[in-house]
C-alpha positions as CSV (number, residue, x, y, z in Angstrom):
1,X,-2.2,-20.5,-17.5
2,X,-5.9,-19.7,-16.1
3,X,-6.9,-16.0,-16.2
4,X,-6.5,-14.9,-12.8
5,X,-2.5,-16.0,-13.0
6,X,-2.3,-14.4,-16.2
7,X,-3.8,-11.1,-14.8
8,X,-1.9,-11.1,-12.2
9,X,1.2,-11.5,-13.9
10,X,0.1,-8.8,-16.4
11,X,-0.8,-6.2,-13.5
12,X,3.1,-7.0,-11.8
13,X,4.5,-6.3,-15.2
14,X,2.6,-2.8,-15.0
15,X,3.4,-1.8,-11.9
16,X,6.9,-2.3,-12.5
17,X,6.9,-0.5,-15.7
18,X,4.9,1.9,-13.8
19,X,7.5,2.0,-10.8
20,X,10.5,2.6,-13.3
21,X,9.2,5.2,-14.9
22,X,8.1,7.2,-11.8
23,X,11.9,7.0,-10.4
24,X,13.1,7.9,-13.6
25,X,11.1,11.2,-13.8
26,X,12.0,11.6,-9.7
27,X,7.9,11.4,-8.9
28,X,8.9,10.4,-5.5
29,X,4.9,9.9,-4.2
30,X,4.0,7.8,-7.1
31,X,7.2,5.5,-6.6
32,X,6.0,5.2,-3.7
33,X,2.5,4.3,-4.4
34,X,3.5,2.1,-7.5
35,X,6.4,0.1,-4.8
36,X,3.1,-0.6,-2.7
37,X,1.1,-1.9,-5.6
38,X,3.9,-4.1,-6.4
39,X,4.1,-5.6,-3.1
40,X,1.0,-5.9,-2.3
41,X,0.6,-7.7,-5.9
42,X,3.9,-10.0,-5.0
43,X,1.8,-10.6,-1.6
44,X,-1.3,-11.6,-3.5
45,X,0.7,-14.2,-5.9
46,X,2.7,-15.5,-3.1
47,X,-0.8,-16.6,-1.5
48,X,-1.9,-18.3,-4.4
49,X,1.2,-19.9,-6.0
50,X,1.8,-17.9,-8.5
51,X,5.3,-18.2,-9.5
52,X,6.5,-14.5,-10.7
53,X,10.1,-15.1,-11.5
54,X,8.8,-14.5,-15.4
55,X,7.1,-11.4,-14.4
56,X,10.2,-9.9,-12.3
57,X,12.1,-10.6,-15.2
């Protein structure tokens, strides 16, 4: 796995951590802002191939 898949990968697995715990705590704005992250990072891997399954996981 080169670096930029591997960052990539790593920056989904935040943003869902990141997405979880913001519903959990009812932070509303920063679900918000974490759901955008996410697709915009899902949007990026799609472009280049990057198969996220593992990272969804």
């Amino acid at each position: 796995m080169d670096a930029f898949t591997a960052g990539l990968l790593q920056r989904i697995r935040t943003a869902q951590t990141d997405l979880t715990r913001a519903r959990e705590t009812g932070d509303d704005f920063l679900a918000d802002v974490e759901q955008a992250e996410l697709d915009d990072l899902h949007r990026l891997a799609a472009e280049h191939g990057v198969e996220v399954g593992a990272a969804s996981a």
